[in-house]
Structures are given as structure tokens and as C-alpha cells.
Backbone as XML, in Angstrom:
<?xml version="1.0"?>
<chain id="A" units="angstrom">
  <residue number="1" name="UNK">
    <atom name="N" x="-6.134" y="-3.029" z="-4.370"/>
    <atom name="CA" x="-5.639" y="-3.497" z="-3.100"/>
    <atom name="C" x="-6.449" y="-2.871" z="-1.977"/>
  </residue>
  <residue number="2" name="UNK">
    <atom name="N" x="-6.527" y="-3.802" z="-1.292"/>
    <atom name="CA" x="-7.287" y="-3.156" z="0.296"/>
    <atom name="C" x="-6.119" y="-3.158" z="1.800"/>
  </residue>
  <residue number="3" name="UNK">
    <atom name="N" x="-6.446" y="-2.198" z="2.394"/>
    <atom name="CA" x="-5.648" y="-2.319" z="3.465"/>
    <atom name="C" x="-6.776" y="-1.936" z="4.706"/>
  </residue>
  <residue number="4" name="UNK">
    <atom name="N" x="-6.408" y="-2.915" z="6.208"/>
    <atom name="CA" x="-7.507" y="-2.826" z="7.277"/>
    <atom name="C" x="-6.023" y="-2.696" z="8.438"/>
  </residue>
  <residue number="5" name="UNK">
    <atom name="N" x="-6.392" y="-2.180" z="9.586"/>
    <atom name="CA" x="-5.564" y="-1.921" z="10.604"/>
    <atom name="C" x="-6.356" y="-2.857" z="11.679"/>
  </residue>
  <residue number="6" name="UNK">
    <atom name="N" x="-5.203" y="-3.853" z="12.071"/>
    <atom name="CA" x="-5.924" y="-4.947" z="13.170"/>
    <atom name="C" x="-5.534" y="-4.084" z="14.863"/>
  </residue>
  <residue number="7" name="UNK">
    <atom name="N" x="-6.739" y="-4.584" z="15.795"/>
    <atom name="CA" x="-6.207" y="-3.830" z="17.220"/>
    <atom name="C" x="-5.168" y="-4.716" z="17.640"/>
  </residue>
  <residue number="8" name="UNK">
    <atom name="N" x="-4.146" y="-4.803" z="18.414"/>
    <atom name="CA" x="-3.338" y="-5.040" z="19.057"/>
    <atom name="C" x="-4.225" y="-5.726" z="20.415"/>
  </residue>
  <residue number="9" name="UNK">
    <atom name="N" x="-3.805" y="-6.874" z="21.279"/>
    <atom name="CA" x="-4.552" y="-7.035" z="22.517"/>
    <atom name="C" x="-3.315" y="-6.968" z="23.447"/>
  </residue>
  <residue number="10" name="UNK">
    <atom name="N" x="-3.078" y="-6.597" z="24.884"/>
    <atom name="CA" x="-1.994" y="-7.052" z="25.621"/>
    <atom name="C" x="-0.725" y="-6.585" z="25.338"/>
  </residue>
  <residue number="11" name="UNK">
    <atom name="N" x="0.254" y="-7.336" z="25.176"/>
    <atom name="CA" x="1.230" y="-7.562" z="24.347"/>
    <atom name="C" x="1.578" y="-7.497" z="23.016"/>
  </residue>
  <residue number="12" name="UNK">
    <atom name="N" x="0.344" y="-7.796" z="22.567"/>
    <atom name="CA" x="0.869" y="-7.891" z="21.008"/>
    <atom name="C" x="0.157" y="-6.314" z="20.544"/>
  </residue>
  <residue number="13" name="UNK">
    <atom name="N" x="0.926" y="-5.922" z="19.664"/>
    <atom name="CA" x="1.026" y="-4.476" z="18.824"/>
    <atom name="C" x="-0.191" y="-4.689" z="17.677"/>
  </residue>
  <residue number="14" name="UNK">
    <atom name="N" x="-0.349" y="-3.463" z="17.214"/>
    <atom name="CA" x="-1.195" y="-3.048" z="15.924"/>
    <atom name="C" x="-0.417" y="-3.863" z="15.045"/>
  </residue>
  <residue number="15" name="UNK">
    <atom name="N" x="-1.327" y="-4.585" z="14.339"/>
    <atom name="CA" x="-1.050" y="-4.805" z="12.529"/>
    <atom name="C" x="-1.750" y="-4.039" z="11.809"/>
  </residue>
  <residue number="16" name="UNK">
    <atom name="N" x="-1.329" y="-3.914" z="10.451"/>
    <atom name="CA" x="-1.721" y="-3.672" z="9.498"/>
    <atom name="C" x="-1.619" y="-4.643" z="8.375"/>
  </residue>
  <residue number="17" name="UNK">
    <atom name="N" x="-2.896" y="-4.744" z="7.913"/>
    <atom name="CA" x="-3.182" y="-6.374" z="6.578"/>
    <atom name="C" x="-3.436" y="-5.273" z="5.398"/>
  </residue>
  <residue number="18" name="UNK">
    <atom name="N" x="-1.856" y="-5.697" z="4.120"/>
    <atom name="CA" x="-2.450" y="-5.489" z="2.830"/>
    <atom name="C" x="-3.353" y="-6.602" z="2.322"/>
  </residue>
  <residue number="19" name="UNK">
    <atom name="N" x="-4.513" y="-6.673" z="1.479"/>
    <atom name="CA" x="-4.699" y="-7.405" z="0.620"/>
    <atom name="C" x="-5.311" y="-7.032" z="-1.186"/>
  </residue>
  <residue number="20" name="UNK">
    <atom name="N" x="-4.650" y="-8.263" z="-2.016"/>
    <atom name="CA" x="-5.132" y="-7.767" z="-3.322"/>
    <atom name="C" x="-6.642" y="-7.927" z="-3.368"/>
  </residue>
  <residue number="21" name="UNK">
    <atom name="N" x="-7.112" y="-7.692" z="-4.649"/>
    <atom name="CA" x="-8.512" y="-7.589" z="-5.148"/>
    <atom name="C" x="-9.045" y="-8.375" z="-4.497"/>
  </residue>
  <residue number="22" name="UNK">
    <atom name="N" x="-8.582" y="-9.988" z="-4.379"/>
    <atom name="CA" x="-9.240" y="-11.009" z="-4.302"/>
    <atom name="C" x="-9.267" y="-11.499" z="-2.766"/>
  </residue>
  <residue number="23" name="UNK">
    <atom name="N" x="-8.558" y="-10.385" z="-2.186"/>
    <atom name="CA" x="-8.823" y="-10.393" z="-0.521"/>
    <atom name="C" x="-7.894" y="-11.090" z="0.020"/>
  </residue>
  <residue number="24" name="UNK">
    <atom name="N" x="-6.310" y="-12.024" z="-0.861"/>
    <atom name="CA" x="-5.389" y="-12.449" z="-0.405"/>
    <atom name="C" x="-4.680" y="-11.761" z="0.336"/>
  </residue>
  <residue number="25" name="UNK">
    <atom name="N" x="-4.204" y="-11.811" z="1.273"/>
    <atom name="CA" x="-3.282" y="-11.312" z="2.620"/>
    <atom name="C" x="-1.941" y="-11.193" z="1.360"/>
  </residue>
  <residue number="26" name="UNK">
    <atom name="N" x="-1.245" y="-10.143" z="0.897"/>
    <atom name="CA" x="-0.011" y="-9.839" z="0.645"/>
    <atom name="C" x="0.773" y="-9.352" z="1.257"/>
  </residue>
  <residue number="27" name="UNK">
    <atom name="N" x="0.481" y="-8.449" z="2.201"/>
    <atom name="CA" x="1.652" y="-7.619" z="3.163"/>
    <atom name="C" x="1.075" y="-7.646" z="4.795"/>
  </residue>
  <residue number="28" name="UNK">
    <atom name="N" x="1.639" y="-8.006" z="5.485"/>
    <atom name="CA" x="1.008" y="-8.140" z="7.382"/>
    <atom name="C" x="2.439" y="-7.277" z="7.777"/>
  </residue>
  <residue number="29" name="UNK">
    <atom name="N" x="2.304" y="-6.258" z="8.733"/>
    <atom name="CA" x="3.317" y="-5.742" z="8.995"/>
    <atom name="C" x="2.782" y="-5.409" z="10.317"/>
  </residue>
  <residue number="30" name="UNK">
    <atom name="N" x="3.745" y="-4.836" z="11.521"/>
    <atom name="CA" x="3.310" y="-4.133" z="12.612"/>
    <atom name="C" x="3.036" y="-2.676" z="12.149"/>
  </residue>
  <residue number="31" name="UNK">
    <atom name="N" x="1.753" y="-1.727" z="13.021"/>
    <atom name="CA" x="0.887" y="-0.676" z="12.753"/>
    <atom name="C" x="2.514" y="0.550" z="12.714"/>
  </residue>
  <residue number="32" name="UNK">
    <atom name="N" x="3.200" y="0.471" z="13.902"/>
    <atom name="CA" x="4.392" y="1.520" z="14.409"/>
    <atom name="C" x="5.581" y="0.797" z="13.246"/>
  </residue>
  <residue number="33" name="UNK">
    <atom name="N" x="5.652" y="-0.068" z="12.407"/>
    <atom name="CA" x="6.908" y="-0.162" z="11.778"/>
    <atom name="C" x="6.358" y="-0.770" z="10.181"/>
  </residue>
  <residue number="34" name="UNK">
    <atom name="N" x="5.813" y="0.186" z="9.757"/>
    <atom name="CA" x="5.317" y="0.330" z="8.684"/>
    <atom name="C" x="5.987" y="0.126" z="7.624"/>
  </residue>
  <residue number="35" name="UNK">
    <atom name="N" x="7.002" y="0.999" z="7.282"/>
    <atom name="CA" x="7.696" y="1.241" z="6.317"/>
    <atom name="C" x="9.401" y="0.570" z="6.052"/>
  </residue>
  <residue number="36" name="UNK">
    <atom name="N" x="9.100" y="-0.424" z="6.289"/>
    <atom name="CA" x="9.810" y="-2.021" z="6.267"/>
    <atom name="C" x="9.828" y="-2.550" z="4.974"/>
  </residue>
  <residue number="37" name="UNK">
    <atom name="N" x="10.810" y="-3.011" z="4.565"/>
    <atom name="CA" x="10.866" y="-3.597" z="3.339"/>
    <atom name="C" x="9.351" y="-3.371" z="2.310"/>
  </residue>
  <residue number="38" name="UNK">
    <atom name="N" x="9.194" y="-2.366" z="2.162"/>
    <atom name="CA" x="7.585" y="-1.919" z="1.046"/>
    <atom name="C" x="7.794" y="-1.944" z="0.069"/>
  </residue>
  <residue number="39" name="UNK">
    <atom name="N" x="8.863" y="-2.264" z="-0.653"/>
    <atom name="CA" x="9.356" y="-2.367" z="-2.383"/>
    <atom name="C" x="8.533" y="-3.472" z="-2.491"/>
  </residue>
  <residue number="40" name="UNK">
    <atom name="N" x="8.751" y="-4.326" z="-1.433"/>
    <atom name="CA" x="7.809" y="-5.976" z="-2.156"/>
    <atom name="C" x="6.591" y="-5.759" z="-2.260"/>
  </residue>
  <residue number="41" name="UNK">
    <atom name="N" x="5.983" y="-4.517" z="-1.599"/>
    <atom name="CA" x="4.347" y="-4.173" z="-2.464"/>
    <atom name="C" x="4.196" y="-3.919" z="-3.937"/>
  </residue>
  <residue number="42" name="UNK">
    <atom name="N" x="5.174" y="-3.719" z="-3.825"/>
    <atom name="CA" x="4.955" y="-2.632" z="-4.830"/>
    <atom name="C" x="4.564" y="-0.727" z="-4.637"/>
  </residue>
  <residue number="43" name="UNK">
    <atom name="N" x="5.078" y="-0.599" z="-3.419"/>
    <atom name="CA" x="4.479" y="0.763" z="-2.510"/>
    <atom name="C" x="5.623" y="1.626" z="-2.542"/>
  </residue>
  <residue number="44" name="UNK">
    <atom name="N" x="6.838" y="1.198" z="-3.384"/>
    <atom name="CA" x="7.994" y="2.498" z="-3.333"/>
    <atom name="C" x="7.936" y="3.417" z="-3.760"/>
  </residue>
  <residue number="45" name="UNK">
    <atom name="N" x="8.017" y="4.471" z="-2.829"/>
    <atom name="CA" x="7.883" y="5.897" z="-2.989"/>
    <atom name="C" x="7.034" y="6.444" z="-2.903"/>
  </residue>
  <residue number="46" name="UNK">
    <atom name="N" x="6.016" y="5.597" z="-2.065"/>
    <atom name="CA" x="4.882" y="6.376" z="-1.237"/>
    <atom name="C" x="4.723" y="6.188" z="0.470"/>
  </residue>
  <residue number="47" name="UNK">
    <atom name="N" x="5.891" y="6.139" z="0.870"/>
    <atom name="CA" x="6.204" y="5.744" z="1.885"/>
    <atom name="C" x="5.746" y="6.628" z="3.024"/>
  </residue>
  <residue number="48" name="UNK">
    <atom name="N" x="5.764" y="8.007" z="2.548"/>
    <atom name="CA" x="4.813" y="8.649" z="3.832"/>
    <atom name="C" x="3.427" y="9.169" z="3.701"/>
  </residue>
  <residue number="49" name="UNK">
    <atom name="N" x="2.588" y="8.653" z="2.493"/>
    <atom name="CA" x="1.364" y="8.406" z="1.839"/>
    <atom name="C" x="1.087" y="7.654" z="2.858"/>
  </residue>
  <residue number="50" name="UNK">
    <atom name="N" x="1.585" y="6.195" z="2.611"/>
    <atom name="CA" x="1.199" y="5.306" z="3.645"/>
    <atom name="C" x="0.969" y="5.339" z="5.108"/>
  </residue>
  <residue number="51" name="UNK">
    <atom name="N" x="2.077" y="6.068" z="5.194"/>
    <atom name="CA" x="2.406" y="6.074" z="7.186"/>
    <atom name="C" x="1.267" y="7.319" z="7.589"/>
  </residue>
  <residue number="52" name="UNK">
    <atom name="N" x="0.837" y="8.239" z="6.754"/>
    <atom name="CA" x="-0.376" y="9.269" z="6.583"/>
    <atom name="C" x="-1.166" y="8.341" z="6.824"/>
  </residue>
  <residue number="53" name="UNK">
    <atom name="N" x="-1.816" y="7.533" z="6.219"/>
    <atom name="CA" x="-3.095" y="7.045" z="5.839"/>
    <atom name="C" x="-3.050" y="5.989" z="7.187"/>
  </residue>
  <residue number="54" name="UNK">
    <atom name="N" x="-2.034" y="4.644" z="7.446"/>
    <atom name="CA" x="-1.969" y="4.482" z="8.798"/>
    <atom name="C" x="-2.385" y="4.854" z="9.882"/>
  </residue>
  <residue number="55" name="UNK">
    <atom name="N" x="-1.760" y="5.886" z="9.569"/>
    <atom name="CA" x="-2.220" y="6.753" z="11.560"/>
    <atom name="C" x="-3.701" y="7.396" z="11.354"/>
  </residue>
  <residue number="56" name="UNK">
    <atom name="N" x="-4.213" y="7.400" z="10.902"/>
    <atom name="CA" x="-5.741" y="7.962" z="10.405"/>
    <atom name="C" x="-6.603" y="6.612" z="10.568"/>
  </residue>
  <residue number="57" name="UNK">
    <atom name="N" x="-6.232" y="5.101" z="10.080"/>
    <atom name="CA" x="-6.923" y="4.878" z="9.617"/>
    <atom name="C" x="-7.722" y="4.067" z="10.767"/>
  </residue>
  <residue number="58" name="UNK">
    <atom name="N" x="-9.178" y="3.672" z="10.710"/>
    <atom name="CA" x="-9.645" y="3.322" z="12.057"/>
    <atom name="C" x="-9.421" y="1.840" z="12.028"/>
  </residue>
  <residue number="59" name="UNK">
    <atom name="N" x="-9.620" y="0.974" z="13.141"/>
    <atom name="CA" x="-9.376" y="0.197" z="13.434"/>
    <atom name="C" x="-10.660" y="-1.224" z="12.970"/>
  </residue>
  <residue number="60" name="UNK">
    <atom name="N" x="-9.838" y="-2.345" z="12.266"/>
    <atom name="CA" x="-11.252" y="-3.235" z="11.878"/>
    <atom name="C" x="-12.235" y="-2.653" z="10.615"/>
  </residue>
  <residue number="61" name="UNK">
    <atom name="N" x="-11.667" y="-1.270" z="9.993"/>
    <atom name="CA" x="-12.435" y="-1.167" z="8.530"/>
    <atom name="C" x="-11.512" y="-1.275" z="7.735"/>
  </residue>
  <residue number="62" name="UNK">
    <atom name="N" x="-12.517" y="-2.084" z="6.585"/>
    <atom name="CA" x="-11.420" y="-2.700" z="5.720"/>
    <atom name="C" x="-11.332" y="-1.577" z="4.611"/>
  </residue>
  <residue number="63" name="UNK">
    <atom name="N" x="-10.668" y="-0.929" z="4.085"/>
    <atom name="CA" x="-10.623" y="0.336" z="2.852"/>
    <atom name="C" x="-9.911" y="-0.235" z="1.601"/>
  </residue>
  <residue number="64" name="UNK">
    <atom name="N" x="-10.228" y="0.626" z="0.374"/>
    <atom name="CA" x="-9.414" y="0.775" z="-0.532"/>
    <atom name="C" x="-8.295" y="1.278" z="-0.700"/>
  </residue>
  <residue number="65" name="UNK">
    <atom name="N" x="-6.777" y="0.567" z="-0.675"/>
    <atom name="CA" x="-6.129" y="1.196" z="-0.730"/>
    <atom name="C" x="-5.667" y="1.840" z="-2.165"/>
  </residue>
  <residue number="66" name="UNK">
    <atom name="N" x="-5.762" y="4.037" z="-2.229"/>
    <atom name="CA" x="-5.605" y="4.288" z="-3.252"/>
    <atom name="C" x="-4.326" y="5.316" z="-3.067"/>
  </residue>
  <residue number="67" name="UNK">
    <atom name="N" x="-3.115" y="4.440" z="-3.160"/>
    <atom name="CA" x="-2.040" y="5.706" z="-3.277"/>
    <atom name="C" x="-1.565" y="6.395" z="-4.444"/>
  </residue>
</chain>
């Protein structure tokens, strides 16, 4: 899985885009409300792994996500 942090313009807030291997969009969430229904990742119980790696991560690079 890959995860990229989108900028926010104006009004609209930070996203954050999960995607699998194949670069499908699985999880779009806002950057500040992260940890929202994440069982449907499959991401339970790495919930402040994630919100770690979030606030670090730069904006527009796309990474591996390895929790």
C-alpha cells in the first residue's frame, strides 16, 4: 500500500490518499481526522503509527506505506 498527503487550497483541508499496489485509491480521508473508521483498511491498531507518520509526512510524495 502507498499513502501521499494532498495540500489543502482555501477552504478545503489536507487529504490524505491510501492506495493498494496497483495505485487504486482505497482510503481518502481529511489530513486532521485521520483516524476515522480505519478498520476498513485494514489499519487497526496502528492508529497512532499512522497519525505519526501523517504529521511528518511531506506534501505531494507518494510513499510506501509500511506499518
Amino acid at each position: 500500500m502507498y499513502i501521499i498527503k494532498v495540500k489543502g487550497k482555501a477552504k478545503i483541508p489536507d487529504y490524505i490518499q491510501i492506495r493498494d499496489e496497483n495505485f487504486v485509491l482505497v482510503a481518502y480521508f481529511r489530513a486532521d481526522r485521520p483516524l476515522k473508521n480505519i478498520e476498513k483498511f485494514g489499519l487497526e491498531g496502528k492508529e497512532e503509527e499512522l497519525a505519526t507518520l501523517i504529521q511528518g509526512l511531506p506534501f505531494g510524495k507518494l510513499q510506501k506505506l509500511d506499518l
